[in-house]
C-alpha positions in Angstrom: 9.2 -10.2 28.6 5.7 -8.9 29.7 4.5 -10.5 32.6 0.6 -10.5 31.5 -1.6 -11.1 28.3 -1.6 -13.4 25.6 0.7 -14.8 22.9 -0.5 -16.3 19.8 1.6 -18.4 17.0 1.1 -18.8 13.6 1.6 -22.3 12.0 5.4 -22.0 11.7 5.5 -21.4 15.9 6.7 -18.2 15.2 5.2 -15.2 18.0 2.2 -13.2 16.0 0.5 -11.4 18.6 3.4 -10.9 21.3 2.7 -10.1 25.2 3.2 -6.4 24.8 1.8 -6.1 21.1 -1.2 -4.0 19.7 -2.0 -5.2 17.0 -3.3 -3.3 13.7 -6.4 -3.9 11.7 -8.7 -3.1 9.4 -10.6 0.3 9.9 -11.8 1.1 6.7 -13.0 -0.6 3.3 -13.3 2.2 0.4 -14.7 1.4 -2.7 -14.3 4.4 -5.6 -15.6 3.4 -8.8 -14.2 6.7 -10.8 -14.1 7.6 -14.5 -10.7 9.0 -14.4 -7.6 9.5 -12.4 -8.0 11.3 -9.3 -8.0 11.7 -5.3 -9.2 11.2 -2.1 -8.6 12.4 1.2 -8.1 9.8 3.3 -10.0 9.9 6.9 -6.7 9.4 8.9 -4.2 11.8 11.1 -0.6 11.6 12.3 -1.6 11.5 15.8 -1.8 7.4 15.8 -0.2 5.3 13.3 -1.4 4.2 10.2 -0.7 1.4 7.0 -2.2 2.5 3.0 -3.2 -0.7 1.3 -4.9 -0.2 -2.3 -5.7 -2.2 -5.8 -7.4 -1.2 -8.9 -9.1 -3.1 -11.7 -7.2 -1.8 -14.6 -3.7 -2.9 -15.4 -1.1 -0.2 -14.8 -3.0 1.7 -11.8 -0.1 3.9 -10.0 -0.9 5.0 -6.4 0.9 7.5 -3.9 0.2 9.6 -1.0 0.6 13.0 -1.2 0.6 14.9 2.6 -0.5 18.5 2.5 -0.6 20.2 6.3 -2.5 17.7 8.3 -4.3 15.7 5.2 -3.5 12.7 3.3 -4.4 12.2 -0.2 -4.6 9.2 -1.6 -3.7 9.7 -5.9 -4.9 7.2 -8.4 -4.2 7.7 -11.8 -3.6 5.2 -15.3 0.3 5.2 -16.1 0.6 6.4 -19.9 -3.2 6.0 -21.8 -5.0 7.9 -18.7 -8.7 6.9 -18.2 -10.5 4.9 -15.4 -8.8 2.8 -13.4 -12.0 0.9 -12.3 -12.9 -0.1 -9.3 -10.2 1.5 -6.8 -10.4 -0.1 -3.3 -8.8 1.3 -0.5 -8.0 -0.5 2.8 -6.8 1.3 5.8 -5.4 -0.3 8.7 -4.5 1.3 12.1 -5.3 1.2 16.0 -8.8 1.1 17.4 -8.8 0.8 20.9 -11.1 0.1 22.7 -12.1 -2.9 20.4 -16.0 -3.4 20.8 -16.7 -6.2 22.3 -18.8 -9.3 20.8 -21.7 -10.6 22.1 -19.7 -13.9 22.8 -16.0 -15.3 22.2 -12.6 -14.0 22.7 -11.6 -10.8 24.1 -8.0 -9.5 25.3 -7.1 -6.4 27.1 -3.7 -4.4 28.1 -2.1 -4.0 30.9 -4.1 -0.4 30.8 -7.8 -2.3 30.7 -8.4 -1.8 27.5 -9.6 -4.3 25.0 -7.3 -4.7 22.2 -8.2 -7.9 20.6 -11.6 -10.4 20.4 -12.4 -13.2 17.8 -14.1 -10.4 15.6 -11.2 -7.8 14.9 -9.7 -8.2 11.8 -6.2 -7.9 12.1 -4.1 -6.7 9.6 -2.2 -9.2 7.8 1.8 -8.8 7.8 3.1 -7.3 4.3 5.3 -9.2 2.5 7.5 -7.9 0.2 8.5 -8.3 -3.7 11.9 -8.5 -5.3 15.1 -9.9 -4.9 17.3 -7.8 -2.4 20.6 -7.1 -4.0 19.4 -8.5 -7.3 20.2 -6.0 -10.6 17.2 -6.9 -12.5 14.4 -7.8 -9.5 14.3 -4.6 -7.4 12.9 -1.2 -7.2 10.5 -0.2 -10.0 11.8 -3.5 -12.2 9.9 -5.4 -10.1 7.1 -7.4 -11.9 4.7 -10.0 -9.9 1.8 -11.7 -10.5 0.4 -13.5 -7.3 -2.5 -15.6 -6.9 -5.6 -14.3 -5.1 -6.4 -10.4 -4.1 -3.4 -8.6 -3.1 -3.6 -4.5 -1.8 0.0 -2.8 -2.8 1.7 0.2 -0.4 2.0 3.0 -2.0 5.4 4.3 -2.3 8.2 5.6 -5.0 10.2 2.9 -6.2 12.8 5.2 -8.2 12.8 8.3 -10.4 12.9 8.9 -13.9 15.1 12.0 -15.0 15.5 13.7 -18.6 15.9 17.3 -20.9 13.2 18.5 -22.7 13.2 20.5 -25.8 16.2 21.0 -27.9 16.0 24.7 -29.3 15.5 25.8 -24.9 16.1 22.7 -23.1 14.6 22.3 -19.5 14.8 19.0 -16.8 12.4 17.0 -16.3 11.8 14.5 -13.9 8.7 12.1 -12.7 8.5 9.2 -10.0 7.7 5.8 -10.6 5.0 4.4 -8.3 3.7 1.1 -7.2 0.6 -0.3 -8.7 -1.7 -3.2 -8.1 -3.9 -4.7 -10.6 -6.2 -7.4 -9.3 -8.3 -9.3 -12.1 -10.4 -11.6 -10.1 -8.2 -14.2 -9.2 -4.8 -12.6 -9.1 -3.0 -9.7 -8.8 -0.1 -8.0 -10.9 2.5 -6.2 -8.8 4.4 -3.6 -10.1 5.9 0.4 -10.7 5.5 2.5 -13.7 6.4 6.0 -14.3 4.0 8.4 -12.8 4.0 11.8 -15.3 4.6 11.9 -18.8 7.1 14.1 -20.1 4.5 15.7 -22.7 7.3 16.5 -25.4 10.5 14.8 -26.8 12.5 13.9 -23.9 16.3 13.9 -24.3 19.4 11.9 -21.7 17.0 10.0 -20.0 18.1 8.2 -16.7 16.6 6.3 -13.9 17.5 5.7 -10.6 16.4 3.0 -8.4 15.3 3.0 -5.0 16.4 -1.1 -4.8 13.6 -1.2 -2.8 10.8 -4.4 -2.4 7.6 -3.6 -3.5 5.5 -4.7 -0.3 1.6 -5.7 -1.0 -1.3 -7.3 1.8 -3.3 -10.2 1.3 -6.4 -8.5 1.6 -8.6 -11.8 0.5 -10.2 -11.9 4.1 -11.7 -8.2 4.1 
């Protein structure tokens, strides 16, 4: 155990800022009001770590990151009709030391001298995740919440949908299914849809599941 700093509990006494920890928090609030599907390069790098939160105003909003040499793309697009998704918001969460100090309150440092925490960083809430480990119908891209208050999903692939196109020269196909969040004002719908569209008749479809949770922030406080 460390042998300086400060250890906070949440309500349950369980430790949420540890001796040793940095925590993460908010760095950036985007707001993208677009009038279709689309990108954007997010303002982050691999050399510190980094969390992708992100919710959209229109139902069935899919989101993944796409890494091409050293920049992230954020992709937004409506699963099946296409369109605008809204308002896109986009939180990202990562390191920032030094913390800036407030002009009064509460401020913690490391073992380096560097101030890591004060009563003005917002720290990243933990994410929590959605679906029933083990479960056959509550997993992976079957999983279907609705949650109260503003919720910011990870993006990630929650399983893959595979198929032939064509008859007369018959080709595979395949798309990913990605998380979405859909936040209406006072709650938010969590879920995964499939991310392209197949364009033609699509022949043996299959799916396979990534049986993972679908993991989401409360991002009510930013």
């Amino acid at each position: 155990m460390a042998t300086w700093g400060a250890l906070l509990a949440d309500q349950y006494g369980n430790p949420w800022i540890t001796l040793d920890t940095t925590p993460m928090c908010l760095v950036q609030k985007i707001v993208l009001t677009p009038s279709t599907g689309g990108s954007y390069n997010l303002p982050v790098n691999s050399s510190s770590p980094f969390i992708i939160a992100c919710h959209a105003t229109v139902a069935n909003t899919l989101f993944y990151i796409r890494k091409v040499g050293s920049t992230y793309t954020l992709n937004y697009s409506v699963s099946g009709v296409g369109g605008s998704p809204g308002t896109v918001t986009i939180y990202i969460f990562g390191y920032v030391i030094p913390q800036p100090l407030p002009k009064w309150g509460v401020a913690i440092w490391n073992a380096a001298g560097q101030c890591i925490l004060t009563n003005e960083t917002k720290v990243m809430n933990p994410p929590v995740g959605y679906g029933t480990i083990g479960s056959t119908n509550d997993i992976g891209y079957l999983v279907d919440k609705t949650v109260a208050g503003k919720w910011a999903v990870l993006p990630r692939v929650m399983g893959i949908v595979v198929g032939v196109l064509g008859t007369s020269q018959p080709r595979p196909w395949s798309s990913p299914i990605d998380t979405s969040a859909y936040y209406n004002g006072s709650s938010t719908r969590l879920t995964a849809g499939q991310r392209d569209a197949p364009g033609e008749e699509l022949h043996n479809v299959g799916y396979s599941n990534s049986r993972d949770q679908i993991f989401a922030i409360d991002v009510s406080r930013y």
